[in-house]
N, C-alpha and C positions, 0 to 999 in steps of 0.2 A: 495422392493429395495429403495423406496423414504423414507421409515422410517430407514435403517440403513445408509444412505447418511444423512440423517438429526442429527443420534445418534452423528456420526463423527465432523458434522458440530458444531452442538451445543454444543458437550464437548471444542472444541476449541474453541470456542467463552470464552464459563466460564470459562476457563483455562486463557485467554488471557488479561482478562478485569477485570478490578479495581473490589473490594467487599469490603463490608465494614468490612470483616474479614480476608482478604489478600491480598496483593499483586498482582498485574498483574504478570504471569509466561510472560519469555521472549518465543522469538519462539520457538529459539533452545529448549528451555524445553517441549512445546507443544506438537512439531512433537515428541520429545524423547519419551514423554507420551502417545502419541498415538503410535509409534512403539510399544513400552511396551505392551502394551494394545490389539494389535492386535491379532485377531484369541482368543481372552477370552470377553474381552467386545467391541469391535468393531469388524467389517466385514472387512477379510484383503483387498479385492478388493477398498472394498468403502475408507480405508486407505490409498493406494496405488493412489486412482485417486484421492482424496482430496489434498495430499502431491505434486503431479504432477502441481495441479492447484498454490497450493501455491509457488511452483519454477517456474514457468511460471509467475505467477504474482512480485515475485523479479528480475526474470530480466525482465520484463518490467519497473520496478520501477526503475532500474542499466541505463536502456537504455534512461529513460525520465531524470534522475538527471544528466548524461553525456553530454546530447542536451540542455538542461537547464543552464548547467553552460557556455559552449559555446556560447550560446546565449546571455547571463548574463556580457560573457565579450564584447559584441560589444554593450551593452549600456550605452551612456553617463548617468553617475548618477547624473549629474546635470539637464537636461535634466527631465529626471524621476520623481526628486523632484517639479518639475512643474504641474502636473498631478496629479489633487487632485480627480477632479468630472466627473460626467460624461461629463458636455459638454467640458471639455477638449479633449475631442475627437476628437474635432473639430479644436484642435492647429497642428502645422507643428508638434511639436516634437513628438507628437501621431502617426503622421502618419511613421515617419524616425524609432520609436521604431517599431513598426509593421513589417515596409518594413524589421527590421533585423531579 
């Protein structure tokens, strides 16, 4: 089981990431690729639950970039620009970025 969980894994990985002979494929072409691929050279099960995690992991990414922008607007950017080092941590406007 951990070797066709891993078959899954690692073709998306090389599918996904820079080579020095081509292009990174987008997701959308990944998961295609592995659909394709299903029940001939991958494990439909292990496709099935690899794909689950990956829409599970975008909307968590939907739901952090949604809180984030939110957040993003109750910070004075002037403010912000103050905040170089760490012991800036220690200034008010550190603490007022936090508290939001």
């Amino acid at each position: 089981m951990l070797a066709r969980a891993m078959c899954v894994a690692d073709a998306y990985d090389a599918m996904s990431f820079q080579r020095p002979y081509r292009r990174p494929l987008w997701q959308t072409e990944c998961r295609a690729e592995l659909r394709r691929s299903c029940g001939s050279h991958f494990d439909p099960a292990m496709v099935d639950a690899f794909l689950a995690v990956l829409d599970d992991m975008d909307q968590k990414r939907k739901t952090c970039l949604a809180v984030a922008e939110k957040v993003s607007a109750l910070i004075d950017g002037d403010k912000h620009k103050k905040l170089r080092r760490r012991e800036d941590e220690a200034r008010e406007e550190y603490r007022e970025i936090v508290g939001s």
